[in-house]
TITIVO-755857 format. One record per atom (N, C-alpha, C): residue number from 0; residue in one letter; atom name; x, y, z. Coordinates in pm, 1 decimal, always signed. Atoms other than C-alpha are relative to their C-alpha. Example, Ala and Ser with C-alpha at 12.3 -4.5 7.8 and 13.67 -1.06 7.14 Angstrom:
<rs>
<0, 'a', 'N', <+89.0, -119.0, +0.0>>
<0, 'a', 'CA', <+1230.0, -450.0, +780.0>>
<0, 'a', 'C', <+90.0, +120.0, +0.0>>
<1, 's', 'N', <-82.0, -119.0, -6.0>>
<1, 's', 'CA', <+1367.0, -106.0, +714.0>>
<1, 's', 'C', <-77.0, +109.0, +73.0>>
</rs>
This chain:
<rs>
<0, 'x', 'N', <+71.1, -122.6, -28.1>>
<0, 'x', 'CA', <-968.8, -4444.9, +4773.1>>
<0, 'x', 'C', <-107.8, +17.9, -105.5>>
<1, 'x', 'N', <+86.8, -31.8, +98.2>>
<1, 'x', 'CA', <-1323.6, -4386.9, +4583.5>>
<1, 'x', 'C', <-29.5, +127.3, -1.8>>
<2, 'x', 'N', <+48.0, -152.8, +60.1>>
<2, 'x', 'CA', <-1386.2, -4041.3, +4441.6>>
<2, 'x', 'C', <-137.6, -15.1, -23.2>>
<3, 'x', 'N', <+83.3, -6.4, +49.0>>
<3, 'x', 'CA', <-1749.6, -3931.8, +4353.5>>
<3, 'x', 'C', <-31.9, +118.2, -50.0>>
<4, 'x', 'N', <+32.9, -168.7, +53.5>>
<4, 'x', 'CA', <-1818.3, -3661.0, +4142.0>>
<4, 'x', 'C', <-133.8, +14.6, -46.8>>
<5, 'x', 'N', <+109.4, -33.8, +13.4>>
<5, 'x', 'CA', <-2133.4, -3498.0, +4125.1>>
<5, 'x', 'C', <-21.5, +150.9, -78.1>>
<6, 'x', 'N', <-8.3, -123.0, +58.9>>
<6, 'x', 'CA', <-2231.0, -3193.7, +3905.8>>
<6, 'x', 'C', <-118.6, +89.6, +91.0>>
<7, 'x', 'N', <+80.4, -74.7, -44.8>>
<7, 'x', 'CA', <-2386.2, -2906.1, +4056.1>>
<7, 'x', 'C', <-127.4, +60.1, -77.0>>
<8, 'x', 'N', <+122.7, -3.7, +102.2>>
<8, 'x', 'CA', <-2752.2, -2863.2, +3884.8>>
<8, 'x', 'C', <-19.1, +148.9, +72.0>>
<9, 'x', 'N', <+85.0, -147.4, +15.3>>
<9, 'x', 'CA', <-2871.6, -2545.5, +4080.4>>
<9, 'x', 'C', <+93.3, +53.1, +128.8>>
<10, 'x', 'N', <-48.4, -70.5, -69.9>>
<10, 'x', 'CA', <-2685.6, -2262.2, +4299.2>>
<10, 'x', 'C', <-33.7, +124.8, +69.9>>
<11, 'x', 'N', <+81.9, -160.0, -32.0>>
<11, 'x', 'CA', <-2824.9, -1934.1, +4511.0>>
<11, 'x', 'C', <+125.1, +69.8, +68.0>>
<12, 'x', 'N', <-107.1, -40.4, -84.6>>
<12, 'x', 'CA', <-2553.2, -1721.3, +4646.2>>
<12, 'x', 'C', <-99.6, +184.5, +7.7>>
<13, 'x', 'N', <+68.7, -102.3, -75.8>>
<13, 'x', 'CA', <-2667.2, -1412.9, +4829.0>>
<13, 'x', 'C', <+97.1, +128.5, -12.9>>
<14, 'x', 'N', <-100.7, -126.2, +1.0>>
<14, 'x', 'CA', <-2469.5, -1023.7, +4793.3>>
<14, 'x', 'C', <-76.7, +84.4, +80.5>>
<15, 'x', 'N', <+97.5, -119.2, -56.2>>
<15, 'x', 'CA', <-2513.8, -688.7, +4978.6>>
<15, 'x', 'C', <+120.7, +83.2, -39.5>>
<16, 'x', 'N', <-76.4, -108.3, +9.3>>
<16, 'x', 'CA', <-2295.9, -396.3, +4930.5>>
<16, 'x', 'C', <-68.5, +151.2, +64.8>>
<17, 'x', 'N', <+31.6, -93.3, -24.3>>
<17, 'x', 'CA', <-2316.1, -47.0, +5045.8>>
<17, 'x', 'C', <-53.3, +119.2, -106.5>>
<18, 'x', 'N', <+13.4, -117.3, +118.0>>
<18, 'x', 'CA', <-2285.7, +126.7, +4689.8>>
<18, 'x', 'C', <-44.8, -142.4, -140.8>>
<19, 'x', 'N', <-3.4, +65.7, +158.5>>
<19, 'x', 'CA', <-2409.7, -41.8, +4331.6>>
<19, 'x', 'C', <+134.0, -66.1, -49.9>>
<20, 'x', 'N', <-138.8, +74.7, +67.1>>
<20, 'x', 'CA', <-2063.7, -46.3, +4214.6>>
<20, 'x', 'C', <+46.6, -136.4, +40.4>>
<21, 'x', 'N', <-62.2, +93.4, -54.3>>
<21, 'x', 'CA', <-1941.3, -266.5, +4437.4>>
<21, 'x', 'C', <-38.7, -142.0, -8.8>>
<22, 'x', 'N', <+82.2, +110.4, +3.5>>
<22, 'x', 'CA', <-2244.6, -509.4, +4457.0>>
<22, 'x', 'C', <+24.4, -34.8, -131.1>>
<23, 'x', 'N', <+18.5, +77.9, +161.2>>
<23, 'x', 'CA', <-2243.7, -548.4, +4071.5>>
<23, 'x', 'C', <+172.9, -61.4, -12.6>>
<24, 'x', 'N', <-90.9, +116.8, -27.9>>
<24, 'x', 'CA', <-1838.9, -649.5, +4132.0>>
<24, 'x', 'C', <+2.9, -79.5, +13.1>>
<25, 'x', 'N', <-39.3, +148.9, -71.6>>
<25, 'x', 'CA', <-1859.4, -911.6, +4369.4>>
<25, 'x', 'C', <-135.7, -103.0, -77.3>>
<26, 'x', 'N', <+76.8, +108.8, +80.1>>
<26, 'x', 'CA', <-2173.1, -1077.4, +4149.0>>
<26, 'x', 'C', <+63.0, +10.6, -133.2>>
<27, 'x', 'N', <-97.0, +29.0, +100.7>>
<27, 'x', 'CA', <-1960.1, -1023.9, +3811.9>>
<27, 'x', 'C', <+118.9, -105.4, +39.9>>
<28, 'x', 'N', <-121.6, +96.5, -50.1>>
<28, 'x', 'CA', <-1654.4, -1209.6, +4014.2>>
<28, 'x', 'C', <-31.0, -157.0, -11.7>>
<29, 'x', 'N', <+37.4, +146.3, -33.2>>
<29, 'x', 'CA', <-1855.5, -1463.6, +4099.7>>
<29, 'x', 'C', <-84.1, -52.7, -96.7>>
<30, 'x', 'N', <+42.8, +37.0, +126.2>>
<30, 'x', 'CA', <-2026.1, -1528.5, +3769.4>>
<30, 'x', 'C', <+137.3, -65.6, -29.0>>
<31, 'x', 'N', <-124.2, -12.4, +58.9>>
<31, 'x', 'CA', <-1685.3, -1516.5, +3669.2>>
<31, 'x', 'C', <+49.5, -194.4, +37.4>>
<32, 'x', 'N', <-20.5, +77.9, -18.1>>
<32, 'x', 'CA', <-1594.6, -1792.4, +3872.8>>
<32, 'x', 'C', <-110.4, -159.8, +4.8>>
<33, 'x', 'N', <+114.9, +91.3, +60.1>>
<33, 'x', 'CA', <-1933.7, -2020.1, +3830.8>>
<33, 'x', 'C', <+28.7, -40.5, -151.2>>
<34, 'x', 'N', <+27.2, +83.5, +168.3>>
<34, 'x', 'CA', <-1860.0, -2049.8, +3459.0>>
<34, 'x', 'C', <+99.1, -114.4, +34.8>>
<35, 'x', 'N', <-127.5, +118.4, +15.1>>
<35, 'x', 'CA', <-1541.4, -2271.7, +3544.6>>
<35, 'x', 'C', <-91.7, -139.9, +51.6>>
<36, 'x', 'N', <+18.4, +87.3, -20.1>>
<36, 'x', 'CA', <-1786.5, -2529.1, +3707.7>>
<36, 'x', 'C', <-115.8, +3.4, -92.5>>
<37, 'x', 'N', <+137.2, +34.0, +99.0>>
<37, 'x', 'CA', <-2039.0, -2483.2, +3413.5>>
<37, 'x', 'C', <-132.5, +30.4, +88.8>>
<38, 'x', 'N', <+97.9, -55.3, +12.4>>
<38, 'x', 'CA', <-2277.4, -2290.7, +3552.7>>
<38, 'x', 'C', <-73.8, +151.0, -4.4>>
<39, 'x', 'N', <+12.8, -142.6, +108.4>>
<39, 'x', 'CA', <-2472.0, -1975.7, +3405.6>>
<39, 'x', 'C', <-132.1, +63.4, +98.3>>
<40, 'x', 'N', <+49.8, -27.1, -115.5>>
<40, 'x', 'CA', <-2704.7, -1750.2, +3578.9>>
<40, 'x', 'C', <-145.7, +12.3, -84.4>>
<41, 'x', 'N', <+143.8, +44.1, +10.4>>
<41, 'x', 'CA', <-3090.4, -1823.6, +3578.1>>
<41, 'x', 'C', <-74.0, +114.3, +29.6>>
<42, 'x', 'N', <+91.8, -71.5, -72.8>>
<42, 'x', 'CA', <-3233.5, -1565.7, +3760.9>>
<42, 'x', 'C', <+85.5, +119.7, +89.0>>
<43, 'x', 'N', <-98.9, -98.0, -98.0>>
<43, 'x', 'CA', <-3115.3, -1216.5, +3938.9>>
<43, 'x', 'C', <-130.3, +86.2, +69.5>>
<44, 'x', 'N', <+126.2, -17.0, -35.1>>
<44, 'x', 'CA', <-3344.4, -1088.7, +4203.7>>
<44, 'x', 'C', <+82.8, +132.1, +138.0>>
<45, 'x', 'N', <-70.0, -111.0, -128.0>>
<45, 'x', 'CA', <-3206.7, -713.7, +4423.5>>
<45, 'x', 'C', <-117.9, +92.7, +41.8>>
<46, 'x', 'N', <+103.4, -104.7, -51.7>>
<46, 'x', 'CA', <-3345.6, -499.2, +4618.5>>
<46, 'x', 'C', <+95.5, +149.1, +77.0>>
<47, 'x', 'N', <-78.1, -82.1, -98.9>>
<47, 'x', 'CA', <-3260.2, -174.7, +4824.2>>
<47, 'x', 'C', <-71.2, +54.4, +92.4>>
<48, 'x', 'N', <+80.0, -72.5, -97.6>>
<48, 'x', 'CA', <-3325.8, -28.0, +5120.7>>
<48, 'x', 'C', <+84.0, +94.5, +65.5>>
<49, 'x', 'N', <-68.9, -118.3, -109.0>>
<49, 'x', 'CA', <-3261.4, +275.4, +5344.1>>
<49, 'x', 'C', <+2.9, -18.7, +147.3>>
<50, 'x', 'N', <-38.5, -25.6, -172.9>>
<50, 'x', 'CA', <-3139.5, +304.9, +5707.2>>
<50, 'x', 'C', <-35.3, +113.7, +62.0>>
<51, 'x', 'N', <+64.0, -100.4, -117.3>>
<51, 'x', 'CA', <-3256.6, +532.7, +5995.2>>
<51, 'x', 'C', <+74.6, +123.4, -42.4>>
<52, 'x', 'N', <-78.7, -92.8, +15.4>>
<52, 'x', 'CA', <-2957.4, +753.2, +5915.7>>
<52, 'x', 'C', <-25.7, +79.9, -175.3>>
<53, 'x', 'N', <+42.0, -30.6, +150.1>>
<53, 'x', 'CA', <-3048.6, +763.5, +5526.7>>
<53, 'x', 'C', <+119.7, -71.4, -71.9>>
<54, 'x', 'N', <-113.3, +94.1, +105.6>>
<54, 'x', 'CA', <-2776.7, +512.4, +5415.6>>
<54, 'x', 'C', <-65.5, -90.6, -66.9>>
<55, 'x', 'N', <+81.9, +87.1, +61.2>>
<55, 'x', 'CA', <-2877.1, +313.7, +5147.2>>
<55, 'x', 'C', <+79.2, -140.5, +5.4>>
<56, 'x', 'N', <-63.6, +122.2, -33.2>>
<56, 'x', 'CA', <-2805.9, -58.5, +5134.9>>
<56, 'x', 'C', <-64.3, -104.3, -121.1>>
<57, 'x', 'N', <+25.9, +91.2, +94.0>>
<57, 'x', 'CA', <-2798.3, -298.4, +4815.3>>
<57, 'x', 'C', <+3.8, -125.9, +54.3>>
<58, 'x', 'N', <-1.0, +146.1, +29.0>>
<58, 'x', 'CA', <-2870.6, -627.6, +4813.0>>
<58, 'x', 'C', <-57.5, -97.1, -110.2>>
<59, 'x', 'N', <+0.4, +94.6, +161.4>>
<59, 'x', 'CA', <-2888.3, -925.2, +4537.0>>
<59, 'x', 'C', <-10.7, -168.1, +62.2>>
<60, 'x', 'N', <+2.1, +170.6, +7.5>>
<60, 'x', 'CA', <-2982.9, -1309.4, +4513.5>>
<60, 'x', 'C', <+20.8, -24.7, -118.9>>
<61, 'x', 'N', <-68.5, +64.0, +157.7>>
<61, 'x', 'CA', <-2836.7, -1456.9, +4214.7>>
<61, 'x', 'C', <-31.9, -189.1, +24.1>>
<62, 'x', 'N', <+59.0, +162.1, -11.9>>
<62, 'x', 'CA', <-2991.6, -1861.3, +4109.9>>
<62, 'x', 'C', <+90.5, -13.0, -120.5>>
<63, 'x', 'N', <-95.8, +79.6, +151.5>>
<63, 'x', 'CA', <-2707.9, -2014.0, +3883.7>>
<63, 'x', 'C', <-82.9, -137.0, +7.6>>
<64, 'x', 'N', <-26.9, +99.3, +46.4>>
<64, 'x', 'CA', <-2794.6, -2311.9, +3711.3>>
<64, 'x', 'C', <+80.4, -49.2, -84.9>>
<65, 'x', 'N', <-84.2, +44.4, +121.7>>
<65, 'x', 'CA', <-2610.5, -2566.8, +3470.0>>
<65, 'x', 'C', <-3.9, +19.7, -107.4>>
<66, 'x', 'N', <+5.6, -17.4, +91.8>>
<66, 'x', 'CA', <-2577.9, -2550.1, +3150.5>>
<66, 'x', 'C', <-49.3, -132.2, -56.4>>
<67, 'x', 'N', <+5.9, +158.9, +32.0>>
<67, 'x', 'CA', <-2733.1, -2860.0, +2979.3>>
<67, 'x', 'C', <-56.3, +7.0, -176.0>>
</rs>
């Protein structure tokens, strides 16, 4: 059986939440879990917007890269 291991050089993972709190959770979590494969975050890029009703709506792009 051949294995190949490859390191992950660059990562984008995408969030939305309804409230701040929450959104800044699930991108802390997942920092959280990016450090275990060695990688650190490059770039953080959110925005928000409102709905017809007046609900607001977070969203976030987060660019991990490696550490080198």
């Amino acid at each position: 059986m051949n294995f190949n291991l490859e390191l992950i050089d660059d990562k984008i993972e995408f969030f939305d939440a309804h409230d701040l709190k929450t959104l800044e959770k699930n991108i802390n979590t997942q920092i959280d879990h990016n450090k275990a494969i060695l990688l650190s975050v490059h770039h953080v890029s959110h925005q928000m917007s409102v709905d017809e009703n007046g609900k607001r709506f977070y969203s976030a792009v987060v660019h991990f890269k490696s550490k080198k």
